[in-house]
ZALO-386524 format. One line per 8 residues: number of its first residue (from 0); their letters; for each residue x, y, z of N, C-alpha, C. Coordinates in pm, whole numbers, plus 50000, padded with zeros to 5 digits. Each point is the difference from the previous one (the first is absolute). Layout:
<nodes>
NUM) a) X:Y:Z:X:Y:Z:X:Y:Z ~ ...
</nodes>
This chain:
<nodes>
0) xxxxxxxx) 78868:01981:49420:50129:49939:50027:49990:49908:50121 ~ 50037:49878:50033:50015:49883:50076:50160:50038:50040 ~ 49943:50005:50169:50137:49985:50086:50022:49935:50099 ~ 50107:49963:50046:49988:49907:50119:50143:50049:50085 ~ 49931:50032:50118:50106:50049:50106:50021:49901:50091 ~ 50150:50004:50007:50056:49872:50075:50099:50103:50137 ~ 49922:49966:50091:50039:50094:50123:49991:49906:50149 ~ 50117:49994:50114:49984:49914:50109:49967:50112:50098
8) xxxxxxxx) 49982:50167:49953:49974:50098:50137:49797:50017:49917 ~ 49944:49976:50114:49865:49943:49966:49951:50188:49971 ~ 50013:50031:50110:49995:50151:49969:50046:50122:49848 ~ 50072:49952:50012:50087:50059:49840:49913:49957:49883 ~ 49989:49862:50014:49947:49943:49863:49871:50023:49990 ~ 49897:49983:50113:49899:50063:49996:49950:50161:49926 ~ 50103:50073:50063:49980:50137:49966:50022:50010:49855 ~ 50117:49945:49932:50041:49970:49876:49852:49926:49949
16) xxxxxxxx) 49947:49920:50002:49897:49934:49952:49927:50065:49964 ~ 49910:50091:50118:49919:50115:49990:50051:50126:49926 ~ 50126:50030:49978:50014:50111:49912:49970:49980:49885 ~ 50079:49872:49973:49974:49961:49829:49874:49978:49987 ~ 49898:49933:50111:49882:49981:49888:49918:50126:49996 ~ 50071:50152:50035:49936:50102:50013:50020:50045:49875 ~ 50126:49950:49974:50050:50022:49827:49933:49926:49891 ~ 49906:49944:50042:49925:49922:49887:50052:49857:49962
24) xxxxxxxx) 50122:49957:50094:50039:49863:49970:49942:49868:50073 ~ 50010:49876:49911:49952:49930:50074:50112:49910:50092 ~ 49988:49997:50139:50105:49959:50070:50012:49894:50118 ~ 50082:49897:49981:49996:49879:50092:50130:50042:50115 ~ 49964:49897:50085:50143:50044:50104:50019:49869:50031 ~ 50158:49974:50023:50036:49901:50110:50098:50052:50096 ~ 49999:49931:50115:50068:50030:50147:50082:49926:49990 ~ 50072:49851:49912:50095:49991:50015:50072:49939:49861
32) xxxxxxxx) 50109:49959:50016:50084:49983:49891:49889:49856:49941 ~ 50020:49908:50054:49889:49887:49962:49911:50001:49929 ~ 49874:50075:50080:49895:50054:49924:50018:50075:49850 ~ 50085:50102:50033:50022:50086:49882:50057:49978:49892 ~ 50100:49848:50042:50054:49922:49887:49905:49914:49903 ~ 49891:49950:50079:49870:49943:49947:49945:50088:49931 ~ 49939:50101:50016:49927:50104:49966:50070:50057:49856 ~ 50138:50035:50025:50044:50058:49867:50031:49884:49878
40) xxxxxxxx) 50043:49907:50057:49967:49909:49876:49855:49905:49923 ~ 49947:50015:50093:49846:49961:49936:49861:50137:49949 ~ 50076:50040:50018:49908:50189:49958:50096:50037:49902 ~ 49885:50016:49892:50098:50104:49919:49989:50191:50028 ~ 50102:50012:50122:50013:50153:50026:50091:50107:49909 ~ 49970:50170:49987:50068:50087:49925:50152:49992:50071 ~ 49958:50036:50160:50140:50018:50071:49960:49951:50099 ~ 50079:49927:50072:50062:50000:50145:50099:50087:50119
48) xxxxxxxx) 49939:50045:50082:50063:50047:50111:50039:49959:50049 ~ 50154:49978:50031:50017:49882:50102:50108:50017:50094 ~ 49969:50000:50096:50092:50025:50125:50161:49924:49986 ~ 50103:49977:50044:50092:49904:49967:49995:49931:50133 ~ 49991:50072:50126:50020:49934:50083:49845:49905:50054 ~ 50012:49888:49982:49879:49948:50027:49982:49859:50095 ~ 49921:49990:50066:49978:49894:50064:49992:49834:49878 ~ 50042:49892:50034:49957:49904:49865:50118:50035:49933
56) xxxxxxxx) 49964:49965:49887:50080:50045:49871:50013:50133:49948 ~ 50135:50024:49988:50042:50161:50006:49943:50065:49897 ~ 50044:50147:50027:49957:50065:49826:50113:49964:49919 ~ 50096:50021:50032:50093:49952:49887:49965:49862:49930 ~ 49967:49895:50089:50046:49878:49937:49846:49999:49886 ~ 49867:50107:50064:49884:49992:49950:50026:50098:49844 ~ 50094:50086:50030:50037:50051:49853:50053:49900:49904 ~ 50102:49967:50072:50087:49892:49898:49958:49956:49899
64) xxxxxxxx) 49897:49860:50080:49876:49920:49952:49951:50024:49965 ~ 49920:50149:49964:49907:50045:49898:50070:50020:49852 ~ 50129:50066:50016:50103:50051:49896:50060:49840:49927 ~ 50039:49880:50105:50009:49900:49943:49919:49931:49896 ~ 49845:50025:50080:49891:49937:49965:49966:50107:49854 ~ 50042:50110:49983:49969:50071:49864:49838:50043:50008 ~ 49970:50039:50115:49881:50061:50024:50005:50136:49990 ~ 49872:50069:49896:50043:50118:49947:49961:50148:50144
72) xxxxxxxx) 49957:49950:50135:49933:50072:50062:50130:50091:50007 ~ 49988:50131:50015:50120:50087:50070:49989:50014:50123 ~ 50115:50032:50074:50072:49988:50151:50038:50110:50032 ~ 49971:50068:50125:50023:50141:50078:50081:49910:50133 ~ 50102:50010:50009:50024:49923:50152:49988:50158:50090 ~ 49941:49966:50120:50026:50072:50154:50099:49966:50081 ~ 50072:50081:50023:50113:49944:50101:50003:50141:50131 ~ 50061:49963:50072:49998:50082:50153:50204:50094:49953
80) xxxxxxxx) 50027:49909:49912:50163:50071:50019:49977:50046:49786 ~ 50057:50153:50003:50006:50053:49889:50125:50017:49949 ~ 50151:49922:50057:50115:50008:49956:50002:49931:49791 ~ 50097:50086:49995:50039:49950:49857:50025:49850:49932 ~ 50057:49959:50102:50004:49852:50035:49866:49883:49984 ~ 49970:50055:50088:49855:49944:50033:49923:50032:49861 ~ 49948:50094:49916:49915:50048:49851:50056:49896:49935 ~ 50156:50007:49998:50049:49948:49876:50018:49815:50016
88) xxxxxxxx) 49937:49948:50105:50031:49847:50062:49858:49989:49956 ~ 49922:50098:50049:49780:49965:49908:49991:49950:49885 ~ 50071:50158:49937:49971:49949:49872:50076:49915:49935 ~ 50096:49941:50060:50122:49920:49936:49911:49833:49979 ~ 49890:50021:50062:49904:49867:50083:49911:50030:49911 ~ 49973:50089:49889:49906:50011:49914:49887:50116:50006 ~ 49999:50033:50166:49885:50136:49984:50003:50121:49925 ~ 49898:50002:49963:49970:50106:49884:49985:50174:50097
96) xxxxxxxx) 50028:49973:50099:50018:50139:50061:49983:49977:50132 ~ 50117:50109:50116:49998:49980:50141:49953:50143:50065 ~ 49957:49988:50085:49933:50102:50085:50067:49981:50157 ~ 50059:50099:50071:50058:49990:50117:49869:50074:50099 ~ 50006:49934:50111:49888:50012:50102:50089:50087:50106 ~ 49949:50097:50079:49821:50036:49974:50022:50067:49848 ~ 49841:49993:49930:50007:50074:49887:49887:50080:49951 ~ 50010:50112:49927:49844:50077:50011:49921:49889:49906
104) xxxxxxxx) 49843:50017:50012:49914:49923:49946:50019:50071:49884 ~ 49985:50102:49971:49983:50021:49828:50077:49958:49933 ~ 50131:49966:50048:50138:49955:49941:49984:49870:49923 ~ 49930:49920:50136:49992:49875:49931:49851:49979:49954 ~ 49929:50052:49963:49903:50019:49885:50037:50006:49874 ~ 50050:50147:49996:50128:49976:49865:50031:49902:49957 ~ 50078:49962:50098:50087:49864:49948:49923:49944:49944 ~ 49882:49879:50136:49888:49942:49879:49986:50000:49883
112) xxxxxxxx) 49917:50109:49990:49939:50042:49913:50116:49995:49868 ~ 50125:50037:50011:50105:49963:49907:50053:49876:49920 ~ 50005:49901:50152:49988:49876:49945:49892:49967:49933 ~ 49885:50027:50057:49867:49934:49911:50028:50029:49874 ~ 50040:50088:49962:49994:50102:49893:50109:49883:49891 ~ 50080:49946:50070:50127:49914:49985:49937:49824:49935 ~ 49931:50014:50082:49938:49861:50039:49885:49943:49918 ~ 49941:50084:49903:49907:49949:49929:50039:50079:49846
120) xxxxxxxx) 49964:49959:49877:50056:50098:49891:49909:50153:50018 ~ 50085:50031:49956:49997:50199:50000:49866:50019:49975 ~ 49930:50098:50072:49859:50067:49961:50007:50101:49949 ~ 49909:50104:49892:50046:50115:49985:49943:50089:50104 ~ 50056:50094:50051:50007:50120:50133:49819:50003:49942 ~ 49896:50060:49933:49877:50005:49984:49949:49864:49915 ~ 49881:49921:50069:49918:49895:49922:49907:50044:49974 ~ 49931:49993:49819:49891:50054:50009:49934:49895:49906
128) xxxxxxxx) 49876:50007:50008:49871:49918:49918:49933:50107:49975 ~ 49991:50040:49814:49846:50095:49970:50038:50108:50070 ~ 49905:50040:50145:49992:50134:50017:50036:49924:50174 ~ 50040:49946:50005:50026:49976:50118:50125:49971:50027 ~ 50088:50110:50092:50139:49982:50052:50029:49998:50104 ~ 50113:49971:50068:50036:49905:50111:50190:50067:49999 ~ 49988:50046:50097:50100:50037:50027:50120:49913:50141 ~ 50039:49889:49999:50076:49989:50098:50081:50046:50103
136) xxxxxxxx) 50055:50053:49957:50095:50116:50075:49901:50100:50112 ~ 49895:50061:49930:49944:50088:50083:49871:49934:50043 ~ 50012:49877:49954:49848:49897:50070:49887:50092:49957 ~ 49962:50068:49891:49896:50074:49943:49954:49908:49895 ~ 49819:50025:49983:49960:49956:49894:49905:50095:49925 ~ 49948:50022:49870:49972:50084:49997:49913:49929:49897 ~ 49850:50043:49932:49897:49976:49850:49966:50082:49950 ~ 50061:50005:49896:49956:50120:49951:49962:50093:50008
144) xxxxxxxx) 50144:50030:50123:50062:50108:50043:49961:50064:50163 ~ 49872:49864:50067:49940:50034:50111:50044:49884:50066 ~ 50054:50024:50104:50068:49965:50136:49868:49880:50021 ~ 50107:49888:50027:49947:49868:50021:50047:49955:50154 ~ 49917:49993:50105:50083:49999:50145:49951:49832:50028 ~ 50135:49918:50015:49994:49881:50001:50079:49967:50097 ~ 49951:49861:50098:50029:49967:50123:50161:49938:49935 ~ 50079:49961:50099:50133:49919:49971:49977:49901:49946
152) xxxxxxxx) 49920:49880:50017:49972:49910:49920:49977:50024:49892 ~ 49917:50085:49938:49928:50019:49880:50101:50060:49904 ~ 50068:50109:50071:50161:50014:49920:50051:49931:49963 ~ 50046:49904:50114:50124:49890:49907:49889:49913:49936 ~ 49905:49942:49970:49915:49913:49912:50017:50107:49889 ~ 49958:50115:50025:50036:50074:49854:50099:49994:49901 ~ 50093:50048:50101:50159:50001:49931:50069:49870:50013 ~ 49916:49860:50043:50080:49889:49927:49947:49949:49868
160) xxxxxxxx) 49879:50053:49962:49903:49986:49875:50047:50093:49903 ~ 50046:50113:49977:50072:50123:49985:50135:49951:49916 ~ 50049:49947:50130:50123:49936:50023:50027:49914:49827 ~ 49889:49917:50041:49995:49858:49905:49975:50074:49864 ~ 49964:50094:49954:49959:50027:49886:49873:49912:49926 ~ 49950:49993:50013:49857:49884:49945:50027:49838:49972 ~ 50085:49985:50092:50024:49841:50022:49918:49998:50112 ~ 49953:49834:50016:49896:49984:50119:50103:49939:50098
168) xxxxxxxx) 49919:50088:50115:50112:49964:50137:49882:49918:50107 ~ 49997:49885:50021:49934:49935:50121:49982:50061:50099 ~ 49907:49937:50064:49910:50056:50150:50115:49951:50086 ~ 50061:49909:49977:50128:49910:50088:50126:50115:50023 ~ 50024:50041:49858:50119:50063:50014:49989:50142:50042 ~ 49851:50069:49977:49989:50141:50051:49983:49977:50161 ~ 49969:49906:50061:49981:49941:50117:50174:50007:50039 ~ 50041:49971:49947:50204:49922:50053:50078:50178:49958
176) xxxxxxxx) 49951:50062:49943:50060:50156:49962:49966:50103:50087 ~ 49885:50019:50049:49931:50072:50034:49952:49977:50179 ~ 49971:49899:50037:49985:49940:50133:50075:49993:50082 ~ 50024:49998:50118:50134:49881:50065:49923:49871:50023 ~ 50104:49899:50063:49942:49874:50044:49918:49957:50083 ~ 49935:50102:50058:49846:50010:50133:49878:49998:49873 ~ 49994:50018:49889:49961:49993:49867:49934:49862:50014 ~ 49854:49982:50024:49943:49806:49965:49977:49992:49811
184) xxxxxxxx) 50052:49945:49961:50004:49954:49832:49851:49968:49970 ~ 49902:49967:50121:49904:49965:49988:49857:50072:50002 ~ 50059:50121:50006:49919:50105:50038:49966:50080:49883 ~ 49883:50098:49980:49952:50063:49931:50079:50128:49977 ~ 50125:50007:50037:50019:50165:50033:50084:50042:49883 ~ 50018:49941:49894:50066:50041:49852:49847:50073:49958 ~ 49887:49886:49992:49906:50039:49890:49908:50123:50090 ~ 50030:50000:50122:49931:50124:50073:50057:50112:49917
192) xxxxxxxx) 50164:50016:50053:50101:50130:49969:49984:49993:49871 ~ 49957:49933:49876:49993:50044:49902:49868:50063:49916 ~ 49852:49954:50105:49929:50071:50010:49977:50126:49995 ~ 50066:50016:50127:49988:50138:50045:50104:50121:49931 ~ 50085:49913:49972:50115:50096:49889:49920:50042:49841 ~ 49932:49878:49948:49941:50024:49858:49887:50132:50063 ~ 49911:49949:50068:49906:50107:50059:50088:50165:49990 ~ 50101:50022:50119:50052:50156:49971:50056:50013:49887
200) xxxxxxxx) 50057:49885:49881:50060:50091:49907:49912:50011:49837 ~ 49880:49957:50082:49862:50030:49862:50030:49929:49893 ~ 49890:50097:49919:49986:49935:49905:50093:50105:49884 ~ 49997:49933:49867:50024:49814:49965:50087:49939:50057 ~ 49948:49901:50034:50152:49885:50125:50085:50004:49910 ~ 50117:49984:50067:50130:49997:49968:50061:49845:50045 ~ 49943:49940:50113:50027:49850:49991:49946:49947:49986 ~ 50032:49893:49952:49909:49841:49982:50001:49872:50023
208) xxxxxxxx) 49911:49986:50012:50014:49822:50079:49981:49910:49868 ~ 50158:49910:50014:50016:49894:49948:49951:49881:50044 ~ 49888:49950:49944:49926:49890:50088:50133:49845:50031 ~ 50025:49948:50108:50061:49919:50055:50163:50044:49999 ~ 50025:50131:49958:50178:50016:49993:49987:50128:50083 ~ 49932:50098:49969:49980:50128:50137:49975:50118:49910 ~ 50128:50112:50053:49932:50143:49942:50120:50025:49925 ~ 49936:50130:49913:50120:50041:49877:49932:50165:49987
216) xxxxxxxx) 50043:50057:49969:50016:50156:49961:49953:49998:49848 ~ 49920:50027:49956:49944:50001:49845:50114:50012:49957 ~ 50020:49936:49928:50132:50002:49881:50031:50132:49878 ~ 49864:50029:49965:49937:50105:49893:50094:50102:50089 ~ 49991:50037:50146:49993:50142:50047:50158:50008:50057 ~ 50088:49881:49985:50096:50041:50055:50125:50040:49876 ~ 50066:50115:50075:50058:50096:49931:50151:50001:50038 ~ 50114:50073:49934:50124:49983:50005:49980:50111:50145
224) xxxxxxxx) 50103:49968:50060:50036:50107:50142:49966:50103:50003 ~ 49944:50107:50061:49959:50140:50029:50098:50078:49999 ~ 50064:50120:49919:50088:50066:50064:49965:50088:50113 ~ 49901:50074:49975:49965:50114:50144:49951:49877:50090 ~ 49884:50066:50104:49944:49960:50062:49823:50098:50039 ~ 49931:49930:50060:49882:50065:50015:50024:49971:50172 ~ 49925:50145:50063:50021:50022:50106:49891:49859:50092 ~ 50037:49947:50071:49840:49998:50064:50072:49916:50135
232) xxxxx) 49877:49869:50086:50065:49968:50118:49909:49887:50065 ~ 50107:49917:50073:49953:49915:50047:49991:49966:50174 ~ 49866:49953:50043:49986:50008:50168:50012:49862:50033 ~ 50104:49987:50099:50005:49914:50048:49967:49923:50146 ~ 49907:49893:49978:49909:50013:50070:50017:49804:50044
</nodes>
């Protein structure tokens, strides 16, 4: 999931930054309304965090403009005042959900993670290929039935391939899903992480390289949604 936190207390947003990418997301920040107005319209992000009160251009007027503009990212506004008033003036501006500050971190993980959920079409709760499943929710992977321990990167490259069902997804776009924007486009670090991912999840590969379009999930092995799940787990590293 691609996020971008739009925060003017450098401290807050920081900490916020670092939680989420503990959550496995990939996450940009801006410090002010300006920046973050740039940022959310030239990135295609799941959600935005976004403060209202901001240096530059406000959060409100930065909601507006997204909701004007018919950009599908979803919106969490932060605000310092939690009156009734105030929720119902957010979302009246288009945000897809408000959070009153201070607020516990797991809270707004949730949230995230809700919108994302919002923000791209529906996944089913287990992805599986063949003998290989992928559990989102509990960030477990499992082969035939033995615990597959995969760094954060290698997760979400999984489960956006997963994701795709055996359509080929570019080195560009697993790069723009999976990365934040400290990410060089020019760098080896798709065909590394996918190295080292084919390596732990053996043999017979399960992905494949589409020469000049990227990678795809064997088509043969992918299957309608999992109802259970297989136990297993992922380290994040």
């Amino acid at each position: 999931m691609r996020v971008l936190v739009v925060e003017d207390e450098t401290q807050l947003a920081d900490a916020v930054v670092r939680g989420l990418r503990r959550e496995g997301m990939a996450v940009d920040v801006a410090y002010d309304g300006d920046e973050g107005f740039t940022k959310a319209t030239t990135t295609r992000y799941d959600v935005v965090v976004l403060d209202r009160d901001l240096p530059g251009k406000s959060g409100d007027e930065i909601c507006r403009s997204l909701t004007d503009e018919g950009v599908l990212t979803r919106v969490i506004m932060l605000t310092a005042s939690g009156s009734i008033e105030d929720k119902v003036e957010g979302l009246a501006l288009g945000a897809d959900d408000y959070l009153a500050k201070p607020f516990a971190f797991a809270e707004l993980v949730a949230r995230v993670r809700a919108l994302g959920r919002r923000a791209t079409p529906a996944a089913p709760p287990v992805l599986q290929a063949g003998d290989l499943v992928l559990d989102p929710s509990k960030r477990t992977v499992t082969r035939s039935g033995r615990n597959v321990d995969l760094t954060r990167k290698e997760f979400g490259v999984l489960e956006t391939l997963l994701s795709a069902a055996g359509v080929v997804v570019s080195s560009e776009e697993l790069l723009d899903r999976v990365w934040d924007e400290h990410a060089d486009p020019f760098t080896t670090t798709v065909r590394v992480t996918m190295m080292t991912l084919r390596r732990k999840l053996g043999e017979p590969p399960v992905i494949e390289t589409v020469v000049g379009s990227g990678y795809r999930v064997d088509p043969t092995l992918v299957t309608a949604p999992a109802e259970g799940d297989e136990s297993g787990g992922s380290t994040d590293q």
